[in-house]
C-alpha positions in Angstrom: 0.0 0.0 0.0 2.8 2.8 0.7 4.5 1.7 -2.7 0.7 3.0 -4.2 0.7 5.9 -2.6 3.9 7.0 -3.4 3.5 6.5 -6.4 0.6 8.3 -6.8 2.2 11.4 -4.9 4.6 11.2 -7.8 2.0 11.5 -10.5 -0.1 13.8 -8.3 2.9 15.9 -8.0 4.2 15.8 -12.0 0.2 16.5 -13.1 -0.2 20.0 -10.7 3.1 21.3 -12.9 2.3 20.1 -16.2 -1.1 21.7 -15.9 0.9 25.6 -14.2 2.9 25.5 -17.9 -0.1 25.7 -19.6 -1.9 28.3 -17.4 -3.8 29.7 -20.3 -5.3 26.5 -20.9 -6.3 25.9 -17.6 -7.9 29.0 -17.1 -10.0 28.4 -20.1 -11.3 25.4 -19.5 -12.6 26.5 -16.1 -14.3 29.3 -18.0 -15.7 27.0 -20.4 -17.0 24.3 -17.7 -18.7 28.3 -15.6 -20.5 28.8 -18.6 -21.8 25.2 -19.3 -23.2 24.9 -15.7 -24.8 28.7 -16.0 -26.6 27.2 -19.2 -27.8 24.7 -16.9 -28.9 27.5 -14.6 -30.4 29.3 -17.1 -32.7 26.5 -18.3 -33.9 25.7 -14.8 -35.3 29.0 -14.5 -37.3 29.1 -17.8 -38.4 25.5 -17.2 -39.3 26.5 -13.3 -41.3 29.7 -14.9 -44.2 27.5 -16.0 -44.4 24.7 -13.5 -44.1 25.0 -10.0 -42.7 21.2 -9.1 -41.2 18.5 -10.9 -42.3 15.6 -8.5 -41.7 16.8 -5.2 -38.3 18.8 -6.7 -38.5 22.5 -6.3 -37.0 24.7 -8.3 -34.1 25.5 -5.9 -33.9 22.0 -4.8 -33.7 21.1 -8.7 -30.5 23.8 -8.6 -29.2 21.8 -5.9 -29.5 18.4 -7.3 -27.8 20.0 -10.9 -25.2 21.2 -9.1 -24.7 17.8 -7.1 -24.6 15.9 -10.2 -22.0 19.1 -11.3 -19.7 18.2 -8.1 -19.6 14.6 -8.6 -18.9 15.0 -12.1 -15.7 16.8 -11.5 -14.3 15.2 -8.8 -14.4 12.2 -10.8 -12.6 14.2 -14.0 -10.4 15.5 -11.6 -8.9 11.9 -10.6 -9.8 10.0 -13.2 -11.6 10.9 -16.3 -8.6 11.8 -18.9 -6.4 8.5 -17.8 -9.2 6.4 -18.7 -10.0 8.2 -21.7 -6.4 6.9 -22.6 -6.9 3.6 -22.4 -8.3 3.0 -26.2 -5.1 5.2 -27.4 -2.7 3.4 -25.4 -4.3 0.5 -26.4 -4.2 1.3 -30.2 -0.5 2.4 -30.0 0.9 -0.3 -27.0 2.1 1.8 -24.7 0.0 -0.2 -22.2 2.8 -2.6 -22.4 4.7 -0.5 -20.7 2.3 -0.1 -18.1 1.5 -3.2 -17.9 5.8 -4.1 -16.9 5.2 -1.7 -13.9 5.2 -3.2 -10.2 1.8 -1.6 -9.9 -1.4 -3.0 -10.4 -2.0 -2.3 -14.0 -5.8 -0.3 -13.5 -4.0 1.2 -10.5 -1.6 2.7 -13.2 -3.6 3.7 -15.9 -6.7 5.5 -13.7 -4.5 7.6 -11.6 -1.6 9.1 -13.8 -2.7 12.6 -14.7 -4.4 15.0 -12.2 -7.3 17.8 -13.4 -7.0 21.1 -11.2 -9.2 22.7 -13.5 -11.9 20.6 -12.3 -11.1 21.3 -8.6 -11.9 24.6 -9.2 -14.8 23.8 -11.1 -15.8 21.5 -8.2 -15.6 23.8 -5.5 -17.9 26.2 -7.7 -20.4 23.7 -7.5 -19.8 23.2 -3.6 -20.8 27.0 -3.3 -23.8 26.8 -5.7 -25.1 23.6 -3.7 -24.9 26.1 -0.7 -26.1 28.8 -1.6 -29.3 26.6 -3.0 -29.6 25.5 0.7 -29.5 29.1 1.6 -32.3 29.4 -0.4 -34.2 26.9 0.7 -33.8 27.7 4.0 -32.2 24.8 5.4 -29.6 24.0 7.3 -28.6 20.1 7.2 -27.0 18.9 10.5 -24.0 17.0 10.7 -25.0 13.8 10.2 -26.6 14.9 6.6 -23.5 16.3 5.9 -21.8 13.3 6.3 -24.2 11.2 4.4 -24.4 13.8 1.7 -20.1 13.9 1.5 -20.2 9.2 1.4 -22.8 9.4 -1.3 -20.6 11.9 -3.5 -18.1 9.4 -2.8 -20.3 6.5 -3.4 -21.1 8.5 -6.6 -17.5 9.0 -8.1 -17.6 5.3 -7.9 -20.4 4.9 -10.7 -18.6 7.1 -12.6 -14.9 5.3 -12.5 -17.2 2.1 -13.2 -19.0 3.1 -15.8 -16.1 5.3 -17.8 -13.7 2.0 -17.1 -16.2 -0.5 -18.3 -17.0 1.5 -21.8 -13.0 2.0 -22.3 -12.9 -1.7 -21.7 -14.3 -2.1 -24.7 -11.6 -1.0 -26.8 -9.6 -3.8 -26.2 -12.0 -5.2 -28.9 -12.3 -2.7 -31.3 -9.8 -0.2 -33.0 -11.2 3.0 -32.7 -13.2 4.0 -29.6 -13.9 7.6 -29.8 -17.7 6.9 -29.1 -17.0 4.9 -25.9 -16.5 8.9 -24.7 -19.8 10.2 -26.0 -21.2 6.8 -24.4 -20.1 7.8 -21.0 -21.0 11.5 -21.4 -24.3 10.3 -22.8 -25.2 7.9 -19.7 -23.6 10.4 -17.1 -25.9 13.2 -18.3 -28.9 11.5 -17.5 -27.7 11.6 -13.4 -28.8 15.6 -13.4 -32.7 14.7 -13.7 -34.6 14.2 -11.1 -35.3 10.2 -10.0 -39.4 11.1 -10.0 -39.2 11.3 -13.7 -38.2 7.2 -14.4 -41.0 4.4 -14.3 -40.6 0.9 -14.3 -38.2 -1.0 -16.2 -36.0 2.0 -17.1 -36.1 2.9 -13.1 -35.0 -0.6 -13.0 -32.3 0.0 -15.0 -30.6 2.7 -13.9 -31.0 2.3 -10.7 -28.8 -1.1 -10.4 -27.5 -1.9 -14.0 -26.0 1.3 -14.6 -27.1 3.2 -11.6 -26.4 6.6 -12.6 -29.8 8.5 -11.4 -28.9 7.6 -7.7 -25.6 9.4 -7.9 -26.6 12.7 -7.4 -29.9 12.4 -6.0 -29.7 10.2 -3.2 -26.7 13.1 -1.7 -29.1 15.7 -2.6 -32.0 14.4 -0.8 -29.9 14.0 2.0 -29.2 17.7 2.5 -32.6 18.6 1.6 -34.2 15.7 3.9 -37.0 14.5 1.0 -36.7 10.8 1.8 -40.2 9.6 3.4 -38.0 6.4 5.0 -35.3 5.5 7.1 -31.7 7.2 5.6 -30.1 4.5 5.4 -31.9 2.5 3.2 -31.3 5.0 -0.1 -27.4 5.0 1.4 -27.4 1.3 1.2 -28.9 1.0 -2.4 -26.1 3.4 -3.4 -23.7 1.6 -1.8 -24.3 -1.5 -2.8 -25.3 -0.7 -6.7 -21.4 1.0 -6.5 -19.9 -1.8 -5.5 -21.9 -3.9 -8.0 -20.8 -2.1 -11.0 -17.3 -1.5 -9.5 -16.9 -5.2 -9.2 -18.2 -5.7 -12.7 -15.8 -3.0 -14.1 -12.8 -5.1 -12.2 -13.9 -8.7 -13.6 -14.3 -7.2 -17.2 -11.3 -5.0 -17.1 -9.3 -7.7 -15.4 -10.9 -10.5 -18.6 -10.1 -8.1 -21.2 -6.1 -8.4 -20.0 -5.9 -11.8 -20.1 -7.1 -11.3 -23.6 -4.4 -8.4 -24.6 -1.5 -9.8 -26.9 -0.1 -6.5 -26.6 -0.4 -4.0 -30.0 2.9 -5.5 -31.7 2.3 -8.9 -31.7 
């Protein structure tokens, strides 16, 4: 475990100063992420000026759960989004042989080499927009709903390594992968709308195949204290649908190796 970590503190620490060369760069795309989640914002508001709910979702609560799904989103870019958007390139050109000679655990090493600061930034923007919602709302969660709200963020990241792993997986079958991306993005983007709006089998589904409507709305309905049961019972179902598809994205990623016969041979 200390070999890990070091080693991560060396990739940590090589990311933060390849992303201060190109401070330009890095101040755009924090621009660029600002304006995306103000778009966001914007629609809210026209869609809240003819409705009053959506389900039992209020319009600041909706701002909240929007800006939830925001945070979630970038802490998992942050740590892991452009190393596993690698994996189909380094794939395609066998420089995961390389990786995989390392004395590291091979999805250890290729989900944890680059670092995102932008999308700290970005992440703590959507920190203060899910407070200030709160603010708004007039409530002030305790504690314990703080602590529940910060595990199912966690809980949440999770889905999104699983999902983004298990759709890069894929490339190990197929030469050219660029829409494995525009898969993840596709799936992820459904995690902003409220749970009320599924039924049935598509509920179903997304709730425990690819569980990506609980990731931001089980946390927000902690803060804003919506759920008509006991807490632990949503916290559960997120944990355990995590650990579902992480396990899944392990077994298939772990398959897929003992398939590779590396890009020059």
């Amino acid at each position: 475990m200390r070999r890990y970590w070091q080693a991560y503190r060396i990739m940590l620490r090589n990311s933060l100063i390849r992303e201060m060369s190109f401070k330009a760069n890095f101040l755009l795309w924090i621009v660029v992420e600002i304006c995306w989640f103000a778009g966001q914002i914007i629609f809210i508001e026209v869609l809240y000026s003819h409705v009053e709910a959506i389900g039992d979702w209020t319009k600041w609560e909706m701002i909240l759960l929007v800006a939830t799904h925001q945070l979630v989103g970038q802490l998992f870019q942050a740590f892991f989004f452009v190393n596993l958007a690698e994996i189909p390139e380094r794939i395609r050109t066998g420089s995961l042989d390389f990786m995989l000679m390392l004395p590291l655990d091979t999805q250890f090493s290729v989900s944890t080499r680059q670092f995102g600061l932008d999308n700290i930034v970005n992440a703590l923007v959507s920190l203060a927009i899910v407070a200030f919602s709160l603010v708004k709302l007039q409530v002030q969660p305790g504690p314990g709903a703080v602590a529940l709200y910060l595990t199912a963020v966690g809980f949440g990241i999770a889905i999104h390594y699983a999902l983004m792993l298990t759709l890069t997986t894929v490339s190990f079958w197929i030469v050219r992968a660029q829409g494995l991306i525009s898969g993840y993005f596709s799936f992820s983007s459904l995690g902003r709308y409220p749970d009320v709006i599924f039924r049935g089998g598509v509920k179903f589904f997304f709730s425990w195949v690819i569980p990506i409507i609980l990731v931001a709305n089980v946390p927000a309905r902690f803060l804003v204290g919506t759920f008509s049961g006991p807490v632990y019972q949503p916290l559960l179902h997120l944990a355990f649908a995590a650990l579902l598809v992480l396990a899944g994205s392990r077994l298939f990623w772990k398959f897929a190796l003992s398939r590779y016969t590396s890009a020059s041979s």
